[in-house]
N, C-alpha and C positions, 0 to 999 in steps of 0.2 A: 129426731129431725122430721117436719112437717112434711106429708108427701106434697106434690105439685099439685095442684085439682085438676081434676081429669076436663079434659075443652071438649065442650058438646059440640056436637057437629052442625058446621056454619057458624059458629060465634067468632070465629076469624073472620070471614067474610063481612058480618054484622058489623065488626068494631073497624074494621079497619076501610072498609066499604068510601068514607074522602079522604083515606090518609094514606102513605107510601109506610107501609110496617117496615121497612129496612130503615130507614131516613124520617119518620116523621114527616114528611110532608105530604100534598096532594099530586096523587097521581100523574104524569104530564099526559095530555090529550094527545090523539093521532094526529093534527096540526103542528104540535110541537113538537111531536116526535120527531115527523117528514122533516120538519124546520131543521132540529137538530141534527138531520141525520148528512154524510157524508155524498159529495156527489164527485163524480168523475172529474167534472169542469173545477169543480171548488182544489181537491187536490192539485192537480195540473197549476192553477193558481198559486197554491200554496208554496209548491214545488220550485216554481220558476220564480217567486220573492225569494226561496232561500238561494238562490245563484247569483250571487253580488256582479258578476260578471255579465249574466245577462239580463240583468235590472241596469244595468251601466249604458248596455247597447240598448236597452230600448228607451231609455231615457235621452240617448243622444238620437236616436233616429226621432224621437219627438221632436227634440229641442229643430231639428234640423228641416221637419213637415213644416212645423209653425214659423219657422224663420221664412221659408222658401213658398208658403200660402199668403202670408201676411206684407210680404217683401212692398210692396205696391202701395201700403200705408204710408212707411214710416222711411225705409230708402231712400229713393228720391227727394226728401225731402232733407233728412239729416245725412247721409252718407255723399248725395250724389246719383246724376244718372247713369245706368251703368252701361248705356251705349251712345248717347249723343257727345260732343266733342266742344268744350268750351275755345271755341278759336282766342279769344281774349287773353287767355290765361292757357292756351296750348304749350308753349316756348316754355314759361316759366316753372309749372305744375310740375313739366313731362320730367318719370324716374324719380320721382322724389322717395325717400328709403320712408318709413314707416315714422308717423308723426302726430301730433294730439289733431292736428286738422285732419289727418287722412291714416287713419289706425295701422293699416295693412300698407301701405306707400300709395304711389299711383304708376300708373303704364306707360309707356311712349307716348302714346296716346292723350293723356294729363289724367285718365278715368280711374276712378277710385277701384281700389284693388279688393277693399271689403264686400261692397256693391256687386262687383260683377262675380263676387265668389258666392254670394248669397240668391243670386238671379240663376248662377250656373247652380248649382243647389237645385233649385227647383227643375230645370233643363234634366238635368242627372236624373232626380226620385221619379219624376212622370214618365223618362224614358225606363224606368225600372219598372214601373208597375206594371203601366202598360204592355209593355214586351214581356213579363210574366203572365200576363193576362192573356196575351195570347198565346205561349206557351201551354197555361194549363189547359184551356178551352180546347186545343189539339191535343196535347196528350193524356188527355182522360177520356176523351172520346176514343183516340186512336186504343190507347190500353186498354179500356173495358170491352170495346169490339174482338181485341185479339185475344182478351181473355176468356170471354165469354164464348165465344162460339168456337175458336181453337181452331185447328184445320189448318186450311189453304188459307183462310184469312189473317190466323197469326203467325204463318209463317211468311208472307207478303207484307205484313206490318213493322213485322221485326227487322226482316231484312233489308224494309225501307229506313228503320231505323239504324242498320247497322253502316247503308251508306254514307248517312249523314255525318256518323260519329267517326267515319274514316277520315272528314276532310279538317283541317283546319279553321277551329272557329271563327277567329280574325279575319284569316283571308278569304274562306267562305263567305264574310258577310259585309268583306269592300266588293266583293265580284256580286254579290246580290244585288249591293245598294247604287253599283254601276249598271247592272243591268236594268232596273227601277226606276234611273235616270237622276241619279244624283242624291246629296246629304240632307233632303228636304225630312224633319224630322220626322214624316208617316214613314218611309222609306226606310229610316233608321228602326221604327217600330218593329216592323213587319219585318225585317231583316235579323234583327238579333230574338224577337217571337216564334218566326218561321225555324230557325235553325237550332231554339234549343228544345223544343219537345220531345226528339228521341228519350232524354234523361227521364224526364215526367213518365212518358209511357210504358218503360220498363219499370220503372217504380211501382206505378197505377197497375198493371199486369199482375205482378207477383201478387202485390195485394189483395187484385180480385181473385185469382185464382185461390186464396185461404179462404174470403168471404164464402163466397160461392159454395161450398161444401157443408154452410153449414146448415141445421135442420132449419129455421125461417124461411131460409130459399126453398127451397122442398116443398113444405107447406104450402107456400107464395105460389107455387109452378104446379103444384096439386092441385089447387083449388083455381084454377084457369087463369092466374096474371100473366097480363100480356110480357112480351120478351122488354121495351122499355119500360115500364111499370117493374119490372122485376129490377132493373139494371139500375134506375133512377131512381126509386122508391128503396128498394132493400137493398140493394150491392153497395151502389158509390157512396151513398153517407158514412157506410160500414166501414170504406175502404182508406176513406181518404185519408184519415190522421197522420199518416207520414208524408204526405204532399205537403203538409204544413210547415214542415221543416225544409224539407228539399225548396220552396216556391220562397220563402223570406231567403236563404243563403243564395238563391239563385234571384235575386234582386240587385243584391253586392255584384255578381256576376254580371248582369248584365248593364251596371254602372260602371265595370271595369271594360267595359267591351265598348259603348258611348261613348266614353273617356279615350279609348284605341282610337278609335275610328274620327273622332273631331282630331285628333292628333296628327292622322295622317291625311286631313281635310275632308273626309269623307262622312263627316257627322254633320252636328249642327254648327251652321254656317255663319260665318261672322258678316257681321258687328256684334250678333247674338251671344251673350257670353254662355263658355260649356267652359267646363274643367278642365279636360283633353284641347280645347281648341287656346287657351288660358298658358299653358304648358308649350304647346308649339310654339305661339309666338314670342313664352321668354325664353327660348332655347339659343338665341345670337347674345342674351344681357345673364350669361350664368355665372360668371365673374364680376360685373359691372353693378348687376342688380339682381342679384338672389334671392330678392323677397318676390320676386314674379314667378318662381318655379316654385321655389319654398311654399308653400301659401296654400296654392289648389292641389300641388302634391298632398299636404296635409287634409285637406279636405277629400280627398278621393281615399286617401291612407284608410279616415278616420269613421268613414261613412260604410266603406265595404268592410272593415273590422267589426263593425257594431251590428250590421246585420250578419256576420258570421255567427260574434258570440250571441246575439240573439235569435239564431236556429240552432246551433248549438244548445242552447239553454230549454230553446222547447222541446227539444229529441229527447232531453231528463224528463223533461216536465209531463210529457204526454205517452214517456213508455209504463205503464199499466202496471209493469214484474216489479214497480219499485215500491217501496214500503215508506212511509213515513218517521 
């Protein structure tokens, strides 16, 4: 048997110097490598496609922005307007059960039931966001102050937080929006914003208080960065990945709480249609005309489920410990 010929040294390198010796092909470049390679964002994506549940909630919370941005098009024209009052046709319209003219029925009122559920739609998401928006804006400020600097400071923050979470959130925030001077939707903002930040800020705390220890801060605080530059620059980016969860379910939350509060008049004001104020008024037709509760209850049902299962689905998506 023929021995192997002995390989002079570098005739590997020589021969194979444009081709992959494993596979025959050309080497991939550090471009396609980067390209090829895995990213945090890319998993989390990946992650949250395989949860049929929350591809479901976030497709309906789509379907639900673009119905309730777009409303102003196509509404009013095909459905109906969903607050002016055709007196002509008042008498005959009014209570009609659900019908190829008017899909969802109509109200005492003669007003299209699909209309005003698509206008409250929008009523509902912008009181969501909003009043998220101000939520995180306090309590990421509030949390990183008491985590960061500890003391007298976070035990005055927390304990500010602990009164809040004593009181009932409903009736806390009709006595708010009474004190404010009424259901005028800034009022509704700032009332269900104001009262839910204690959640966010315990959140935001725990979190920094892991960031914070680790060597980048150090480095950051060694090398002279200022205390916000340290806070804003390296803590709160580090921090925040589970505000992303807690802030989409606490959207549902505060459309449930809009929804309360137009219910018991203390929301958005009519003629204005809200979901909650939709539901009050067919509370005397729940025998007579059940498509008036039936309707916006499913709409409230189906809006605060869909951003559950889709924080739900991002908590999978964006815990790190999990494997592909």
């Amino acid at each position: 048997m023929a021995e192997a010929p002995e390989q002079i040294p570098g005739e590997r390198s020589a021969r194979g110097a444009g081709t992959d010796s494993s596979m025959g092909r050309p080497p991939l470049s550090i471009a396609e490598s980067v390209g090829k390679g895995r990213t945090l964002r890319g998993d989390a994506w990946r992650r949250l496609r395989k949860n049929r549940l929350a591809v479901a909630g976030l497709v309906w919370v789509a379907i639900m922005v673009l119905l309730a941005v777009s409303a102003d098009l196509w509404v009013p024209r095909y459905l109906g307007d969903p607050v002016d009052i055709d007196t002509t046709q008042a008498a005959s319209q009014s209570l009609q059960p659900p019908s190829w003219d008017h899909l969802l029925g109509t109200d005492r009122m003669s007003r299209d039931i699909a209309s005003r559920i698509i206008y409250g739609a929008r009523a509902s998401l912008l009181v969501g966001a909003v009043a998220v928006g101000i939520m995180l804006v306090i309590g990421l400020v509030m949390g990183a102050v008491a985590a960061y600097y500890g003391g007298i400071w976070d035990s005055i923050i927390m304990r500010a937080a602990d009164i809040f979470l004593a009181f009932p959130y409903v009736l806390f925030a009709i006595v708010l929006v009474g004190v404010m001077g009424g259901g005028s939707p800034t009022n509704v903002f700032l009332a269900i914003g104001l009262l839910g930040w204690p959640g966010i800020a315990r959140i935001f705390r725990g979190s920094v208080l892991a960031v914070r220890e680790n060597e980048y801060v150090d480095a950051a605080r060694a090398m002279g960065a200022s205390t916000p530059r340290i806070l804003f620059r390296h803590i709160m980016p580090n921090a925040i990945a589970p505000l992303v969860v807690y802030a989409t379910m606490s959207i549902g939350v505060a459309i449930l709480a809009e929804a309360a509060l137009s219910f018991l008049g203390m929301g958005v004001q009519p003629p204005a249609p809200s979901w909650g104020g939709m539901l009050s008024e067919a509370r005397g037709y729940l025998f007579t005309a059940p498509w008036l509760m039936v309707y916006p209850g499913i709409g409230i049902l189906t809006t605060v489920l869909a951003f559950v299962l889709l924080g739900d689905g991002l908590r999978d998506a964006l815990d790190v410990r999990k494997k592909e």
